[in-house]
N, C-alpha and C positions, 0 to 999 in steps of 0.2 A: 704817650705824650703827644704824637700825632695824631691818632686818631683812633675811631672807638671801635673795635672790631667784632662787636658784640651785636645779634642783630635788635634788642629791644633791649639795648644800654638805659639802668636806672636816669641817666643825669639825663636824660628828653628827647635831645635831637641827636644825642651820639658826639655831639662836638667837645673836644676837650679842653681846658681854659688856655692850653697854648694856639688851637685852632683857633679861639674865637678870638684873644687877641692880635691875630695876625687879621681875621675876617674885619675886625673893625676896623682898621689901618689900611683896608684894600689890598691885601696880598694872600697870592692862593698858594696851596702849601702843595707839591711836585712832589710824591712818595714814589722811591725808586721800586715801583713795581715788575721791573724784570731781571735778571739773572744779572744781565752785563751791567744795569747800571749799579745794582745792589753792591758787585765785585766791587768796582771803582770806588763806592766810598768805603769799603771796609778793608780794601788794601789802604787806601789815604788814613785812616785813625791807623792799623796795623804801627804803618812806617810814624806814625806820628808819636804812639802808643812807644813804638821802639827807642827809638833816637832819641826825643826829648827826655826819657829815663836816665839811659846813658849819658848825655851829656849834663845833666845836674849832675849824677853822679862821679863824674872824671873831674868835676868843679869844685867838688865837695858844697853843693846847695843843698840844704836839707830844711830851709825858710821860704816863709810866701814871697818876703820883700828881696832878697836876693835872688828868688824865681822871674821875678816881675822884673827886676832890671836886667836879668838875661835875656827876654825873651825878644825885645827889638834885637839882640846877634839873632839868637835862634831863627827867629821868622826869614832874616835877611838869607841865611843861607841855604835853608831849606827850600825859598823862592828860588836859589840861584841854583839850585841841584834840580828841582822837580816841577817849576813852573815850565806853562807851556805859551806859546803868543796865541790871544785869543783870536777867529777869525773876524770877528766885528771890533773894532775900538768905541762903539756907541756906549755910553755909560746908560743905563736903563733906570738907574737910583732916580727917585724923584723925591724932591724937599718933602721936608714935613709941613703937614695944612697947619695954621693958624688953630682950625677949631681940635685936632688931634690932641690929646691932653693925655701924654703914654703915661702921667701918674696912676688915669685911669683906665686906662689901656692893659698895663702890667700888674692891677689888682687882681687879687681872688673874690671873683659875683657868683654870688648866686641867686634866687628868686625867693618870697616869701608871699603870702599868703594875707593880706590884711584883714581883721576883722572888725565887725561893725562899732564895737567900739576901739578902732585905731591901735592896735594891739598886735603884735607879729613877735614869734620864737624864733633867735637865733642862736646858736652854741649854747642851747638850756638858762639863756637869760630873758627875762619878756621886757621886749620895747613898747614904749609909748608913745604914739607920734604926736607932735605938738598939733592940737585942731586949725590947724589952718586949713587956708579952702583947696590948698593942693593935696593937703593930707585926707580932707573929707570928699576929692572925689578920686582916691585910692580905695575906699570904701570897698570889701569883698573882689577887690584886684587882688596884681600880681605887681609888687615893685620888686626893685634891684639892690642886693646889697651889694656893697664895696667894701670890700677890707685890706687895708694897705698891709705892709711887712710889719709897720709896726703894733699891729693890731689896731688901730683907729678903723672905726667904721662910719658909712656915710649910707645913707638910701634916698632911692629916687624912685619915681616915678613918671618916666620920660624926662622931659630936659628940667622937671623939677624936684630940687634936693629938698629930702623932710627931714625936718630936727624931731631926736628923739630922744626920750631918759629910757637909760635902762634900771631894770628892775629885776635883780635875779633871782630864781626860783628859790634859791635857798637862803632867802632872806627874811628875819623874821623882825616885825616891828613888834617893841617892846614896850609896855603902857604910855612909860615917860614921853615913847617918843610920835605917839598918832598925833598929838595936836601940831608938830612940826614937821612931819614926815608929810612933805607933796606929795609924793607919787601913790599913797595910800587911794585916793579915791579913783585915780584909774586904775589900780588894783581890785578896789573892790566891784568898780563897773564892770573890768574882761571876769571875774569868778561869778558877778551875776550873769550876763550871757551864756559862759559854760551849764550854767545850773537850768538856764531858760530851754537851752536845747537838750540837756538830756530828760526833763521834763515832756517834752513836746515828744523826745523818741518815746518816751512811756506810754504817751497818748497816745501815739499811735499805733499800737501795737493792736491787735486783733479781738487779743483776750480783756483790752480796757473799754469796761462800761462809761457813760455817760455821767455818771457820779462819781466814778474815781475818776473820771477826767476834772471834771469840776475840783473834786478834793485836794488833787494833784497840784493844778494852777492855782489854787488856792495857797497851796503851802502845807495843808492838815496830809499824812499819812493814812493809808487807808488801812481797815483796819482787815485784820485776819480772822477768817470763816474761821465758827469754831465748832458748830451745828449741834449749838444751846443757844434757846431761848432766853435762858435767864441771866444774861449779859445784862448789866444795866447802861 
């Protein structure tokens, strides 16, 4: 949750989305890296772990909403047992900035891949971004997606948000429905792209002649050696 302890972590720089939203908000995260300080907070959950059990239980609370109106006693006396006077009275909390926006501070981002015709895979569904000129110079970028709790999603590309239809892989347009169905034709432009570049890896390949390249880019199949003549 802290952090990635892995030395060439999949997700890039190793940072976890609770690091990074702390990183955007300017706060650096203090991992209790030695023995004493590590004791100190796992005697603190211990006695927290302990007590708070027991005393639902001597209460008979076994609900959230009667947990929740117990816990301003609880906290009160477990300050009055176990709090210490700190040596600084400086409050160090600093307001929240104006441009801070912890909606999106506390989403799940990740990064996606745009393709030349405005087309990006998230959770097995393909988005379309609408051709705007923030959208076309995303172009063979990297934007951000945002997905809140309630699964709503948003993408950016720096401080600008791209509208996008999704379009999901297992969806099949049915005769009736091409002359109505918008999203058809940037459908069919991201499967020509796909088809343009596995054409051009063919090309490029070692064992492609100069006529199956042409054939190729052509669209015709080349045809298989068969070492007869009388092919017509």
């Amino acid at each position: 949750m802290f952090r990635v302890n892995q030395k060439e972590p999949h997700g890039g720089a190793g940072v976890t989305q609770f690091g990074r939203a702390l990183s955007s908000v300017n706060i650096d995260i203090l991992c209790a890296n030695t023995p004493a300080a590590k004791g100190r907070v796992e005697r603190a959950h211990l006695t927290l772990q302990d007590r708070l059990v027991k005393e639902l239980r001597l209460r008979e609370i076994s609900d959230v909403e009667a947990a929740n109106a117990f816990a301003p006693e609880f906290m009160a006396d477990y300050n009055r047992r176990f709090a210490r006077v700190p040596r600084s009275e400086h409050d160090a909390h600093r307001p929240l900035q104006p441009s801070e926006d912890l909606a999106r501070v506390f989403s799940w981002q990740e990064t996606r891949l745009v393709s030349k015709s405005l087309t990006l895979n998230y959770k097995r569904v393909l988005y379309v971004l609408d051709p705007t000129h923030a959208a076309r110079a995303a172009r063979r970028k990297a934007v951000g997606i945002e997905e809140q709790e309630d699964g709503s999603l948003s993408f950016w590309h720096g401080e600008h948000e791209l509208l996008a239809t999704a379009f999901p892989k297992e969806h099949r347009v049915q005769q009736a429905e091409v002359v109505e169905n918008k999203r058809l034709a940037a459908a069919l432009d991201f499967i020509k792209e796909r088809q343009r570049e596995r054409t051009e890896a063919k090309v490029a390949k070692p064992s492609t002649t100069q006529r199956d390249a042409r054939l190729l880019r052509a669209g015709t199949p080349r045809r298989a050696a068969t070492g007869s003549s009388a092919d017509a």
